[in-house]
C-alpha positions as a Python dict, from the first residue, in 0.01 Angstrom:
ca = {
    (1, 'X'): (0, 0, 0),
    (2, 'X'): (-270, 164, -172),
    (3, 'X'): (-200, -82, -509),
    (4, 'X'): (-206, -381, -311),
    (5, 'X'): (-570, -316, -197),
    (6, 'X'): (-657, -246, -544),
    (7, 'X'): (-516, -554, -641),
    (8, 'X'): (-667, -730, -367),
    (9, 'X'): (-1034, -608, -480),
    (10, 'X'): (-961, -736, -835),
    (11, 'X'): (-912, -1068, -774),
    (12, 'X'): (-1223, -1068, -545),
    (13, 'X'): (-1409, -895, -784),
    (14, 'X'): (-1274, -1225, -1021),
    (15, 'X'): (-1285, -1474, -765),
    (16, 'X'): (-1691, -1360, -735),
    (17, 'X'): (-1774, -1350, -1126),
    (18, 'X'): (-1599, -1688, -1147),
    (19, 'X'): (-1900, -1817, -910),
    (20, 'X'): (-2103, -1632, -1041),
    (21, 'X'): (-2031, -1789, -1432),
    (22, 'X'): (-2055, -2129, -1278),
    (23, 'X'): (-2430, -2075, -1111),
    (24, 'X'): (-2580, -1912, -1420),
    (25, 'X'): (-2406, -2149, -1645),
    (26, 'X'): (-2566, -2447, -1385),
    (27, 'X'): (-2938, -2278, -1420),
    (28, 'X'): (-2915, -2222, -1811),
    (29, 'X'): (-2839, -2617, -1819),
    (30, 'X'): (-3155, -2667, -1593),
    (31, 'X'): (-3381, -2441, -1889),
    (32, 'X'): (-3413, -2640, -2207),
    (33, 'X'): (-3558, -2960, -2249),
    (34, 'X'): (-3323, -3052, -2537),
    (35, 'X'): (-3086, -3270, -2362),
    (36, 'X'): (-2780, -3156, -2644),
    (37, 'X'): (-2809, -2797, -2481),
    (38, 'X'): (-2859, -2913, -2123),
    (39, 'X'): (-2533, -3125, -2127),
    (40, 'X'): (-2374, -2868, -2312),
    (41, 'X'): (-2445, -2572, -1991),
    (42, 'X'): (-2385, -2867, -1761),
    (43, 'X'): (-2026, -2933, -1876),
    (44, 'X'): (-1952, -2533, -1878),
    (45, 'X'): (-2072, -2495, -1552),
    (46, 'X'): (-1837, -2817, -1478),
    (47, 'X'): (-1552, -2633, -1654),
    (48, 'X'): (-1602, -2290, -1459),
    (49, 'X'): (-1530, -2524, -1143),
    (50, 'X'): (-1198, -2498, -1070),
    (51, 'X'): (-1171, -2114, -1162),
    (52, 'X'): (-1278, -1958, -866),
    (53, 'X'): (-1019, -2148, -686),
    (54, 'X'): (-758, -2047, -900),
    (55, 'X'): (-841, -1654, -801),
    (56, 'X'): (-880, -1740, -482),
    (57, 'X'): (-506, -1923, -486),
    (58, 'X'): (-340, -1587, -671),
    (59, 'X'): (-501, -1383, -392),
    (60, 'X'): (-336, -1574, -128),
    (61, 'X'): (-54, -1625, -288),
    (62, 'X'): (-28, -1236, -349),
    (63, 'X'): (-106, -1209, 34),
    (64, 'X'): (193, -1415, 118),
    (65, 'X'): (434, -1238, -113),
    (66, 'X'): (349, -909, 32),
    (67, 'X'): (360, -1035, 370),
    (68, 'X'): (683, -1217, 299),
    (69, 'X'): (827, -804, 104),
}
């Protein structure tokens, strides 16, 4: 039981950098004035979208498995 909490906390621990990638990636796009680097944090904070959810999919996913064992 004691690996499953481990695991658990690792794909929180992902789940919150993922967010965190996507805010800093949104205020970097929001600090030049060059519109070239703007658009290109915009997109990458656009990209980092869907990641968090993907973390947050494997951890219930791993819930129901073990639930399921």
């Amino acid at each position: 039981m004691k690996g499953d909490t481990g695991t658990s906390d690792i794909l929180q621990l992902a789940y919150g950098t993922e967010q965190l990638a996507m805010e800093l990636y949104r205020q970097f796009s929001g600090m030049w004035e060059d519109e070239e680097f703007s658009h290109f944090w915009r997109e990458f904070s656009e990209e980092e979208r869907s990641h968090p959810e993907f973390w947050r999919n494997l951890s219930v996913f791993g819930t129901i498995l073990t639930t399921i064992s």
